[in-house]
N, C-alpha and C positions, 0 to 999 in steps of 0.2 A: 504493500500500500504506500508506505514509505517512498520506496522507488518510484511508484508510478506518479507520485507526486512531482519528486526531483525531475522527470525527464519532461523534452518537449519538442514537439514538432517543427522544427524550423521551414519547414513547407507553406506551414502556415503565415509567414512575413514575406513570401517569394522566394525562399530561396528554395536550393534541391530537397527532396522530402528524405531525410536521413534524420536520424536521433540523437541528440544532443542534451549532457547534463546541463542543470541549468546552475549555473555561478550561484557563489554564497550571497553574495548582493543582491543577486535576482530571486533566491530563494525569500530574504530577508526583506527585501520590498512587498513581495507578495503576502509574506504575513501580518506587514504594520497594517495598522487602519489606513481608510483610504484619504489622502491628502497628507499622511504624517510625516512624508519626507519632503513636501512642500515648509511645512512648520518648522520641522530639525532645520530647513536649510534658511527660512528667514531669521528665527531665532538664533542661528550661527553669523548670520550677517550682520542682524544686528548689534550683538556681543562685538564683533570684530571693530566693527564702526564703534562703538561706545568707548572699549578700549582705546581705539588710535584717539578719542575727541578727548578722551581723559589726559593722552600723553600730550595731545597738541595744546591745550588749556593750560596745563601745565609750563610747558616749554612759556608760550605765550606771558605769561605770567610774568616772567620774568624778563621779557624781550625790552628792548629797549627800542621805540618807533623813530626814536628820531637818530640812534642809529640807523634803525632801516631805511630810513628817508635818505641818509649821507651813502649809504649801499646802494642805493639805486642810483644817485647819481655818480655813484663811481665807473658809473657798468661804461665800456667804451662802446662808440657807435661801432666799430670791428667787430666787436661781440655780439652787439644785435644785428648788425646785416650775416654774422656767420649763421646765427640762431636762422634770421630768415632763411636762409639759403636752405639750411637741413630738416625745416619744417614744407619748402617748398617739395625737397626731394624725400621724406615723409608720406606727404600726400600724394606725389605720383606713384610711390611703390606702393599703397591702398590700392592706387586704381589695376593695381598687375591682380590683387583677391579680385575682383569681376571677371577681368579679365580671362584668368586661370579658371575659375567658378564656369564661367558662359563658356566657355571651348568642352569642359565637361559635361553640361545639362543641354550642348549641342542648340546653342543658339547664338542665330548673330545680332550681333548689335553694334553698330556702327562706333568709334571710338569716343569721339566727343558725346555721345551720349552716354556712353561706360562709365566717361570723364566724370560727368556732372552727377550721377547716380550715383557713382563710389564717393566722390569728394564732397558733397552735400549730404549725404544719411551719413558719412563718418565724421562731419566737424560737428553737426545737429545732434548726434547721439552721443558723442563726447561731452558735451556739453549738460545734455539734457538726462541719461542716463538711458537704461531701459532698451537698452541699441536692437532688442528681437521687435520690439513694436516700432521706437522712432525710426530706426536703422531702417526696417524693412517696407513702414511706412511710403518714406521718401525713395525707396526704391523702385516699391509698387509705382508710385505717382509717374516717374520717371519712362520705367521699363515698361509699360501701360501702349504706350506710345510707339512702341517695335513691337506689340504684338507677345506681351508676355503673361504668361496667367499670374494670379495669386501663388499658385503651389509650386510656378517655376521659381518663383521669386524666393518663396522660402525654400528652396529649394538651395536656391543658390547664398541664402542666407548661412542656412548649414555647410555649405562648402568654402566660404569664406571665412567663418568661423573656426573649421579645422585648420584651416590655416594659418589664422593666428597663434592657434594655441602650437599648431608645431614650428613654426618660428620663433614664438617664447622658450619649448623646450629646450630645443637644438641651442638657441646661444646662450640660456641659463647652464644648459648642462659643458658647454663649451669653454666659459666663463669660469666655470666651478674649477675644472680641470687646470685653466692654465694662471688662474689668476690664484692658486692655493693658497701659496705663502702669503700674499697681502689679504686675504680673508681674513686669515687665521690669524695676522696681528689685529684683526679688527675686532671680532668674534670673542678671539679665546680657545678657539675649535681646533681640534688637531687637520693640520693641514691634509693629511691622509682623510680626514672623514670629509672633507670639501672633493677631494680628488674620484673617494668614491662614489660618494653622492651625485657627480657629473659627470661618471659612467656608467650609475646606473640610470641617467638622465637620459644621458644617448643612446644607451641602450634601452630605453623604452620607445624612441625615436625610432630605432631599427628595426623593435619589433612591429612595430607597427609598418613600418613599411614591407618588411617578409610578410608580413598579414594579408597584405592588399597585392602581395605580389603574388601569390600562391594560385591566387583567383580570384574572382569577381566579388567584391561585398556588398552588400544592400543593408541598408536600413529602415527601419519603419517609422514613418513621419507621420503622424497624425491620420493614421491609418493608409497611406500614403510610402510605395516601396522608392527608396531613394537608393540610386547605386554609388559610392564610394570611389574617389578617383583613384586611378591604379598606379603602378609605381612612380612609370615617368611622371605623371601628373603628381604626384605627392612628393618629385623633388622640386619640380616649379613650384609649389608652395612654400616646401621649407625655404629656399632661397630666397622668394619674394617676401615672403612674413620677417627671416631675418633682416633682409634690406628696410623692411621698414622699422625694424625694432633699433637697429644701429643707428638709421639716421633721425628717430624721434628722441633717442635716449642722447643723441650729439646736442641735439638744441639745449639740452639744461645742461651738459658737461660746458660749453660753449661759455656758458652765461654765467658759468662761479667763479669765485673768488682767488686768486693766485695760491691764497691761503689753504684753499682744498690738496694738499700734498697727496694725489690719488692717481695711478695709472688707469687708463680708459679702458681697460677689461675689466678691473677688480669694480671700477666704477658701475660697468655695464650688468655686473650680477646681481647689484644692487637695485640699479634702477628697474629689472625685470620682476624683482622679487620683491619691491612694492607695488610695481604694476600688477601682480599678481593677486595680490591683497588688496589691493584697489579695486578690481575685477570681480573677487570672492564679497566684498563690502557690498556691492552693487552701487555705491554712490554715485552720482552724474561724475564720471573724470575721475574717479578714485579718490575725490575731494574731501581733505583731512586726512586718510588714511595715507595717503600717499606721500602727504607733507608729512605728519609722525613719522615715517619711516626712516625716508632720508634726512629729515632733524637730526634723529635718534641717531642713522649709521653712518653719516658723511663723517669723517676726521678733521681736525688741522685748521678749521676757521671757525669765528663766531655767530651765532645762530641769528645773530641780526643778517648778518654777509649770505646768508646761506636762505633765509627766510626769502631775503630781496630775489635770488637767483630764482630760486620757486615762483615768486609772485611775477617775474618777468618771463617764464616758462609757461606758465598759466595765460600770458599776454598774448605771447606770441603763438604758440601750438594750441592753443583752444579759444580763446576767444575771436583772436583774429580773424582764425580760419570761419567761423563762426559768424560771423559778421557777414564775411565773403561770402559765404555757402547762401547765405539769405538772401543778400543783395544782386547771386547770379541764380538764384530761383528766382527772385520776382522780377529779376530783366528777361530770363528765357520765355517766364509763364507770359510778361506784356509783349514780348516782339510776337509770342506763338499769338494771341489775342488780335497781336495788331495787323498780325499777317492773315486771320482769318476775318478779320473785317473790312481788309482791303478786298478779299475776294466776294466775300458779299454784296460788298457796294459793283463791285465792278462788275457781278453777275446780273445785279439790280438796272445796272447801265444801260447795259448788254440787250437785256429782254425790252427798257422801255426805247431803245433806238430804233428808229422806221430802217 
């Protein structure tokens, strides 16, 4: 009885009809009540956020503002046109997740509209949080317009989505590896348990791609069979997701303080591992959690100096973009408006000329 519980028909999600046990996790879901792992995972969220507001208030506290006023104006324009620069090349490796996504789910879509669909649901949902509704949202509205369904769109939501998280793996676990010894005067942590922990990083990386290499995978979306991109396609993600991880994570290295005594790998495992905790928070932008973080783990400068670099990181990779993202949605939505009004009237022309 037992058995016939653990086991299950994978035929039943699309795949070949062979028997498969089902994971501890799947077993384990199956018995909570129903919604309980929605609650475990808010009340985890929340906890996480409470905690980072608790360190951030804290910190805070003791900041001194009109330090941070003399910090910001220390920042050189060098630093802010670098900043711009690697937030522009930021948001063009975004738009390679569409890009890679729609070559998968086997649809075209011309690039400037790729353009504005990726870089518009990603500075929107940066901002605003919640990236599977605003994200997918501004997607919809977008890809609507090439002839795409709803379920393409999440479709392609979940495939862009894999993609971030294996470009965070691949260069946290990358990072872990080579950046050891300056962890570990950071930490406290035997530099060995940094080295392994970022091989067993990549090696989760690996497995997963033998996984998808072996054969075909599918998953089940909303009752909904979604197939899994296969190897080639799962190393254009890693690559694309890390290009964009290195050059969002350059815009705040860019923007600190000389005083940060920190190599830009050991820097880069930091910055992946409060984006991760920014991510798990669910806050709009990892906002708060992600300042505690780097507060808490940067070295070598004062938390007014470091406060500033944050608050012109926040300027430059989210709001700005954010700004722009709105300001070329409502110039695309009035020229598409004003171009349908001109064919109107000229249709109106048209019909009343003898």
């Amino acid at each position: 009885m037992q058995q016939d519980e653990d086991l299950a028909i994978s035929s039943q999600s699309g795949l070949p009809a062979v028997i498969r046990r089902k994971t501890f996790l799947e077993t384990l879901h199956d018995r909570l009540p129903h919604g309980a792992t929605h609650i475990l995972g808010a009340l985890a969220s929340l906890a996480l956020f409470g905690i980072a507001a608790y360190i951030l208030a804290n910190v805070l506290s003791h900041v001194s503002f009109s330090d941070v006023v003399e910090a910001l104006k220390s920042t050189s324009g060098g630093q802010i046109l670098a900043a711009l620069f690697f937030t522009v090349l930021s948001y063009f490796a975004l738009t390679g997740y569409d890009v890679s996504a729609l070559r998968q789910i086997r649809h075209y879509s011309p690039y400037r509209v790729t353009a504005l669909a990726s870089f518009a649901s990603y500075a929107i949902s940066f901002n605003l949080g919640f990236p599977i509704v605003t994200g997918a949202a501004v997607r919809y509205w977008i890809y609507s317009r090439v002839g795409m369904s709803a379920l393409q769109v999440a479709n392609l939501t979940v495939i862009t989505g894999v993609t971030f998280w294996l470009g965070m793996t691949t260069v946290v676990g990358l990072s872990l590896v080579k950046a050891a010894g300056t962890l570990a005067a950071l930490d406290h942590l035997p530099a060995a348990l940094h080295v392994a922990l970022g091989i067993l990083t990549l090696a989760t990386v690996a497995g997963y791609g033998a996984w998808v290499a072996l054969e075909p995978r599918r998953i089940r979306l909303r009752g909904h069979v979604l197939q899994m991109p296969g190897v080639l396609a799962t190393v254009e993600q890693l690559f694309v997701g890390a290009a964009d991880l290195c050059a969002a994570s350059a815009v705040l290295y860019v923007l600190l303080p000389n005083s940060v005594q920190l190599d830009y790998t050991a820097f880069l495992a930091i910055y992946v591992f409060a984006c991760i905790l920014g991510v798990v928070s669910h806050a709009p932008g990892g906002i708060g959690v992600f300042e505690a973080t780097m507060l808490h783990a940067l070295p070598g400068a004062s938390q007014e100096s470091v406060l500033a670099s944050l608050l012109l990181f926040r300027l430059v990779y989210y709001f700005l973009p954010f700004v722009a993202a709105l300001a070329t949605l409502g110039a695309d939505e009035g020229a598409r408006r004003w171009s349908a009004l001109r064919e109107a009237v000229a249709r109106i022309v048209e019909e009343r000329t003898p």
